[in-house]
N, C-alpha and C positions, 0 to 999 in steps of 0.2 A: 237439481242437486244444490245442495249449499253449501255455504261458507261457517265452518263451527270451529266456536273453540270452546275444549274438553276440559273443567278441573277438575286433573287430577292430583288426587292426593293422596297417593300411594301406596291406595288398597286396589283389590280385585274389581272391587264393583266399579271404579270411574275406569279404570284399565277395561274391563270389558265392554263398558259403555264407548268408550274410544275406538275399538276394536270393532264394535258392530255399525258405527257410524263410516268409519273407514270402508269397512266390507259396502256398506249401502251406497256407495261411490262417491261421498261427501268430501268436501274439501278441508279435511279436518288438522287443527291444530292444538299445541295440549298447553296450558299452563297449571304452575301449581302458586296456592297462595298462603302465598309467608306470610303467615297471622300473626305465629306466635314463637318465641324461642326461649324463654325461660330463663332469662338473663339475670333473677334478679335475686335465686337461692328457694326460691320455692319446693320443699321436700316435693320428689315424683320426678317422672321420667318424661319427659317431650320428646318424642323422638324423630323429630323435626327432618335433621342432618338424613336419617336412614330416610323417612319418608321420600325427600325429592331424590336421593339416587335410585329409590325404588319408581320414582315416576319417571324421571329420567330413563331408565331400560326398558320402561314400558315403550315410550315413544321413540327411541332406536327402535327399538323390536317391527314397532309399528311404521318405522321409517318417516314420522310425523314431526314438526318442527315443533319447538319444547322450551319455553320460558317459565322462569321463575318473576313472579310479579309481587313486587313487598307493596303489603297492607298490614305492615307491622302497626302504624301510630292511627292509623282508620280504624283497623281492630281496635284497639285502645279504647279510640273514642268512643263507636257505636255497639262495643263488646262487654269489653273490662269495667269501661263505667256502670254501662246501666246496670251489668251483673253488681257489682260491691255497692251500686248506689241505691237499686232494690234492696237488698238483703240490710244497707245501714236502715231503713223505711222499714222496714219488720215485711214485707211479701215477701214472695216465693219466686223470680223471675227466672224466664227459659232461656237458657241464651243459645241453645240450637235452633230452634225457630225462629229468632231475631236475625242468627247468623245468616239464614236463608236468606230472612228478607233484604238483611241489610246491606250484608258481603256478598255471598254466592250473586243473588239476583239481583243485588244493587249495586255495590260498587266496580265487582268483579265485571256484572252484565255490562254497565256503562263504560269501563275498559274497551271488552269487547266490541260491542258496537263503534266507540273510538276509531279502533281498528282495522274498521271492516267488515266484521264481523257479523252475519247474520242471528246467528242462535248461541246458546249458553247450555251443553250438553254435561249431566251428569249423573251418578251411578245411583240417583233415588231408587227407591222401588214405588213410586207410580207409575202414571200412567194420563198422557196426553192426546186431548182429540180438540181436533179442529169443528165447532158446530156452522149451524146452517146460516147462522148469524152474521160468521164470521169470525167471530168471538172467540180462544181458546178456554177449554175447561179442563179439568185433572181432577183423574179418576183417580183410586185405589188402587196401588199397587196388586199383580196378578196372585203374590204370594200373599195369601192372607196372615203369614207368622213376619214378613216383613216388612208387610207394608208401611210407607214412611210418609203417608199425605200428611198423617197430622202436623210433622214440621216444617207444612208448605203452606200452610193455613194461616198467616197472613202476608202472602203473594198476591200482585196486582194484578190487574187483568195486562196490562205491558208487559210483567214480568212473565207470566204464562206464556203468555203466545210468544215470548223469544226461547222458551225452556224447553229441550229433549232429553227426556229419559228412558234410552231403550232398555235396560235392565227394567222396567217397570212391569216389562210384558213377560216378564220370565221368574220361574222359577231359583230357589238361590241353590241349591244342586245342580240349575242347567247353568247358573252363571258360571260357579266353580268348570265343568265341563268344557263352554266356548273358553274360558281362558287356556285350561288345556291344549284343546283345540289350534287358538294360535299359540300355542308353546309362551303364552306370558311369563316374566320374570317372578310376576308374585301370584301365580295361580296357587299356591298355598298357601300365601302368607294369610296368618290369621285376623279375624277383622279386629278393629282399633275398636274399645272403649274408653268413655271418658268426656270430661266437660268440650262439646265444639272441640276446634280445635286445639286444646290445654292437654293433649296427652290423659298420662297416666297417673293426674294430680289430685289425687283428694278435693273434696268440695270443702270442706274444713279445714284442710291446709290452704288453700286456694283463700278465702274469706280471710283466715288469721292474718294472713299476711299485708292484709289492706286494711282490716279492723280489730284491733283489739279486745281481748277478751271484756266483760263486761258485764260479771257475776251479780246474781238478783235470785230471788226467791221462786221454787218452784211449790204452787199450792194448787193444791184440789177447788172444784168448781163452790164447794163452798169456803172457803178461802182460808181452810188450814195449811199448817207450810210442811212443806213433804222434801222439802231437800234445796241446793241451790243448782242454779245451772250457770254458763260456763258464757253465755251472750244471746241474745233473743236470735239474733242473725242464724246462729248454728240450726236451731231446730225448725220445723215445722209441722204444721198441721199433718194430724194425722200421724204421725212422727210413731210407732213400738217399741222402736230401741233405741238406746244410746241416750236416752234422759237421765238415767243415773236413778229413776224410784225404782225398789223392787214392787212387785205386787205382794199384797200382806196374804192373800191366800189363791192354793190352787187354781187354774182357770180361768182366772181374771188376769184381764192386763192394763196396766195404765197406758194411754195415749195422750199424746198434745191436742189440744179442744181448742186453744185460745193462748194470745197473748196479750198485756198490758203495757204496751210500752210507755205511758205514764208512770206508772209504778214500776216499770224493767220487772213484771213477773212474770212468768210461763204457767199456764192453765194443764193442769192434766186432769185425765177423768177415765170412766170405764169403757175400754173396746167394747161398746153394744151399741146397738140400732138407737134404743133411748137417751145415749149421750148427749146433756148438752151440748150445743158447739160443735157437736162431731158431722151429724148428718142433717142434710135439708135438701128443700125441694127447690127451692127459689131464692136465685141471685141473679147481679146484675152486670153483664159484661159493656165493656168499653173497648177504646182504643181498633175500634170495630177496621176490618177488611175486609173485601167483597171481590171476589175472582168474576163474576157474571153480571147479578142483579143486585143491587143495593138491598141491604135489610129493611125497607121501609114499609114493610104493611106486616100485620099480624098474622104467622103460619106457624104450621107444625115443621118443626127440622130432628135428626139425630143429632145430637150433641155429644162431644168425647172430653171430658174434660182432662185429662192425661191421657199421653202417648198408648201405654199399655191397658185404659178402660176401653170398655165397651161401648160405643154408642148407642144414648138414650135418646127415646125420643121426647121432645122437651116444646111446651108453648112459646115461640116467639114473639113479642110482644114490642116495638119501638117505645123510644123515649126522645128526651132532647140530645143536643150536643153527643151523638153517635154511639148514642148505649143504647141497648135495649136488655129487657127481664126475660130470663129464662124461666117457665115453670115445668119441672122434668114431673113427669110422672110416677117416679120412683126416685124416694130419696134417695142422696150423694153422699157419698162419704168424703170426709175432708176436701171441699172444696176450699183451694189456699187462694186469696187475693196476689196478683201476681202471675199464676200459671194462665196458660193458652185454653181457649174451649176451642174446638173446630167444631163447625157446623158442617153435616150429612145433607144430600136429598137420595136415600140408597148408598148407591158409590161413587156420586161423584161431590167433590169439595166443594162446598158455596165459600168460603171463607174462614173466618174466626174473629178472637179477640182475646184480653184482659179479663181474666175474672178481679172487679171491683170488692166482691162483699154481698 
């Protein structure tokens, strides 16, 4: 058995994940991590305060020892920045899968470990196997509607093998159910959405407030002006609403294809396959991660380039300095510079990166 400590953060899934570790005869303990408190007027709700009295009853309940650990100005740094300092750069950045890598399994793991600590246990919906190697790898979650590898997808091979996620092998009806089961505090409460840890804050309230608005012309791909918009930061690739053009007829929709942040213009064009700017086969990711084997020889992988797509299968191809070119087989819709690919072999994670362009 081991030594674990549980972040939890106030919902069912890290409560049950604490719950089944304890049941497994683990020497389990809980923290939760104060990221973020909303100190600063930001319209939205954080509801920070409920969250740790709600983890707090989880671990009475659980009879488990239960710390609040601030990583208020660490969030800051490896959170808040890169979030408002992508979006001033015109991409798209993820900060839930940064949050993985940087808090949950970086800063928070290293606590951990500090401590005593063996493992870093939480309510993912993966799924972890030990190979023959040695080596930890992470599958796909068991629930195919909630599975959450893609925002593990740039985790180390360190960070894996200290990582338990028994909710990964379950059901989210059987999770609801064991919390029942141990009579938990928040076996009903409903699940959190929302930026990482930011609560209930708008993504465009969340940006205003760190960058100013910064109005510029919105034109079609051949560069007539169809309206203004409101700051490049706001919108993004791929983007059908909230640009402010109507469509002049039935059917048709405009979409964001492009930006010029030279000019501060915004590109729109026709929601179809033929869009310029909208769909392509081949781009090139960076900022590369590898859970097992390094990317370095030319293979076929699944590639997902957002949370909720499908994984394609796509040519892997090395480069220099830690990028390699994807060639998918089927064109992509609004691939944004800034989001995450995760790379497939079937179900289990090879890694990910940075889509470049």
């Amino acid at each position: 058995m081991a030594k674990v400590l549980v972040g939890l953060s106030g919902g069912v899934d890290s409560a049950v994940a604490a719950a089944l570790l304890v049941e497994q005869g683990h020497e389990v303990a809980a923290g939760y991590m104060k990221n973020w408190i909303n100190d600063e007027g930001i319209p939205g709700d954080c509801p920070w305060q409920q969250d740790i009295e709600d983890a707090r009853a989880v671990a009475m309940k659980l009879g488990i020892e239960f710390r609040v650990i601030d990583l208020i100005d660490s969030y800051r740094d490896r959170i808040v920045d890169y979030l408002v300092e992508g979006y001033r750069a015109g991409i798209t950045p993820n900060p839930d899968v940064w949050c993985n890598r940087e808090m949950k399994f970086g800063i928070f793991l290293d606590y951990a470990l500090a401590q005593g600590f063996e493992f870093v246990g939480t309510g993912h919906y993966a799924r972890r196997r030990d190979l023959t190697d040695g080596s930890a790898a992470i599958l796909r979650g068991a629930d195919p509607n909630k599975d959450q590898s893609y925002f593990l997808s740039l985790m180390t091979q360190h960070q894996a093998a200290r990582a338990l996620f028994p909710t990964g092998e379950m059901l989210k009806p059987e999770v609801r159910e064991v919390a029942r089961r141990f009579q938990l505090p928040v076996a009903e409460k409903k699940d959190s959405q929302g930026i990482c840890f930011l609560g209930q804050v708008k993504m465009s309230d969340f940006l205003r407030h760190y960058l100013p608005d910064s109005p510029g012309e919105i034109v079609d791909t051949t560069g007539k002006v169809l309206g203004e918009h409101r700051g490049l930061h706001l919108y993004t690739l791929g983007q059908r609403k909230g640009h402010g053009v109507a469509s002049p007829r039935e059917g048709m929709a405009y979409v964001v294809v492009g930006k010029e942040p030279a000019k501060n213009r915004l590109i729109v064009g026709w929601d179809r396959p033929d869009a310029e700017g909208l769909y392509t086969r081949r781009c090139v990711v960076g900022t590369l991660s590898h859970i097992n084997e390094p990317f370095d020889t030319k293979r076929l992988v699944d590639a997902q380039p957002r949370y909720r797509a499908k994984a394609e299968p796509a040519l892997m191809e090395p480069l220099d300095e830690g990028r390699v070119r994807l060639e998918f087989q089927r064109p992509q819709r609004a691939i944004a510079p800034g989001q995450i690919c995760a790379f497939y072999d079937g179900g289990r994670l090879l890694g990910g990166g940075v889509f470049e362009g």
